[in-house]
Structures are given as C-alpha cells and as structure tokens.
C-alpha positions as CSV (number, residue, x, y, z in Angstrom):
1,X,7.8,-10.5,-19.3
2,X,7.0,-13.5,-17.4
3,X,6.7,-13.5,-13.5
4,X,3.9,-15.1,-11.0
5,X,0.7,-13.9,-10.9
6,X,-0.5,-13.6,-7.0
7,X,-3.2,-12.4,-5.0
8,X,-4.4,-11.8,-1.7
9,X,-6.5,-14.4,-0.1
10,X,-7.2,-12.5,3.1
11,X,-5.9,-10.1,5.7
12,X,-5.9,-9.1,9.2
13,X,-5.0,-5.7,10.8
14,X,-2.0,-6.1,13.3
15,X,-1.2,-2.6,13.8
16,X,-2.4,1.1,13.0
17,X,-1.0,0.7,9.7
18,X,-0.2,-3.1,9.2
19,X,-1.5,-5.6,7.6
20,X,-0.6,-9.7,7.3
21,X,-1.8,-10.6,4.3
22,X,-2.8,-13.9,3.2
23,X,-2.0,-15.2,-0.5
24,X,-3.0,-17.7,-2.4
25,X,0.0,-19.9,-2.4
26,X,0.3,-20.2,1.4
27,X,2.3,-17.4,2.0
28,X,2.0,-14.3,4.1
29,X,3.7,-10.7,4.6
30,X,2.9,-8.8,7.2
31,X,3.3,-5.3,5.9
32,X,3.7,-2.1,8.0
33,X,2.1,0.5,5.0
34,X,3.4,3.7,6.9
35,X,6.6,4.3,5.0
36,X,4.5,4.4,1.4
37,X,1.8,6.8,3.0
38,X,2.1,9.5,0.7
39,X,1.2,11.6,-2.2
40,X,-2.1,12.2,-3.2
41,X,-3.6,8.8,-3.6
42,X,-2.0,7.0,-0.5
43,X,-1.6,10.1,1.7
44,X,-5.7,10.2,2.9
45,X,-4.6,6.4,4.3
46,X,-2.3,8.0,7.0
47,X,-5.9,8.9,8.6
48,X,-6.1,6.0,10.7
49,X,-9.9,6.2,10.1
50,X,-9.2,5.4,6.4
51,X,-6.7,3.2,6.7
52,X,-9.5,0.3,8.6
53,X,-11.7,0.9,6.0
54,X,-9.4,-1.6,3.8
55,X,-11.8,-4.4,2.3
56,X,-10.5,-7.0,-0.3
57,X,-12.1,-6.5,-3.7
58,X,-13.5,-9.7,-4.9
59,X,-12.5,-8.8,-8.6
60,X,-9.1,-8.4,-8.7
61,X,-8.4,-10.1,-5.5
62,X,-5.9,-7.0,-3.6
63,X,-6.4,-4.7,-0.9
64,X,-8.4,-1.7,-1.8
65,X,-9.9,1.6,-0.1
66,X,-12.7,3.8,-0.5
67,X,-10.7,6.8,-2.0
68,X,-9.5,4.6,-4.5
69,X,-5.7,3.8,-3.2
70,X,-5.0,-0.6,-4.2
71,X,-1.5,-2.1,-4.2
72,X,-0.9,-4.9,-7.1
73,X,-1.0,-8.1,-5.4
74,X,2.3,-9.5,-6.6
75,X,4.1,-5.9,-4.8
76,X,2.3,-7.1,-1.7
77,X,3.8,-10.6,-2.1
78,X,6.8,-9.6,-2.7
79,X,7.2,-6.6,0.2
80,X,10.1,-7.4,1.2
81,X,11.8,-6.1,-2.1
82,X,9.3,-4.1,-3.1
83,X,8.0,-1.8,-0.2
84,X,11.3,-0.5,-0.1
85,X,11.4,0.6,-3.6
86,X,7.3,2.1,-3.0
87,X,9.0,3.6,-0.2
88,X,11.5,5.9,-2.0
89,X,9.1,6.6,-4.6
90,X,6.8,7.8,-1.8
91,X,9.5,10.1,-0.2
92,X,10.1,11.7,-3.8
93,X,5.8,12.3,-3.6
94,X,6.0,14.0,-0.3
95,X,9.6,16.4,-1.1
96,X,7.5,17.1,-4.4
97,X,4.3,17.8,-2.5
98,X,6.6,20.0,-0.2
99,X,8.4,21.8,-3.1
100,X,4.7,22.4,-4.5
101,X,3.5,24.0,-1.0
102,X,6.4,27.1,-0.8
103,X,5.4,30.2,-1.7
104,X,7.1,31.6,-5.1
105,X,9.8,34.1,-5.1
C-alpha cells in the first residue's frame, strides 16, 4: 500500500470543537470534531474542558489528548473524505453504547 505520509505542523482552536490544522505540505483543514465524538475513547472529548487540552505530540507529529484519544495525521489531512466515514463509524459506537445501556428482558 502506498499513499502520502502527512502530519500536522500546528493548530489553532476556531470553535468549541474545531480545529485548523496545519500540515507539513502547506495545507490546512479546519475540522469541526463534533460529529466523531463518541465511544469510549473520543466520547470524554465532547467535555469541552477536555477537548482544549489538545497538544501536538512531538513524536509522531498528530493531535493528541490526555485520555489517550489521537487521530492519524493523514485522516486529518484528508477530512474531507475521511471524517465522514469516522463519522458513521462513530454513530455505530454510540447505537452500540445505547444498545449496551437497556436493561435486559
């Protein structure tokens, strides 16, 4: 499999829950994360509390926060396409979450 190999250069909050984020090929998404806010790893971030503690790890170059939740820097370069697919998986995590919380018959 061969595709580009990105990451994030720097970012700015522009919302409660978005981010523009800076890569290292000049390009930039700005990236409303609401929509993928669930489930048990990316749920905490819907705490807008969490959510500004976002810091860029030096490592591996993506967006990262203290209870563990990153995004692959190539899915935040390529939002557009690929927040919308994130973004049915994450529905399927929250029904699931939902189906988990009813009491049994």
């Amino acid at each position: 499999m061969n595709h580009p190999i990105h990451f994030v250069q720097s970012f700015e909050h522009v919302g409660p829950w978005t981010l523009r984020v800076h890569f290292e090929d000049g390009t930039s998404q700005e990236i409303d994360f609401r929509p993928v806010l669930h489930g048990p790893l990316f749920g905490p971030l819907q705490a807008a509390a969490l959510f500004r503690q976002v810091c860029l790890d030096p490592e591996v170059r993506t967006l990262v926060w203290p209870n563990g939740a990153d995004f692959d820097p190539a899915t935040l370069h390529d939002w557009p396409e690929e927040g919308a697919l994130l973004s049915a998986k994450a529905s399927e995590w929250e029904a699931a979450a939902n189906m988990a919380d009813l009491p049994a018959r």
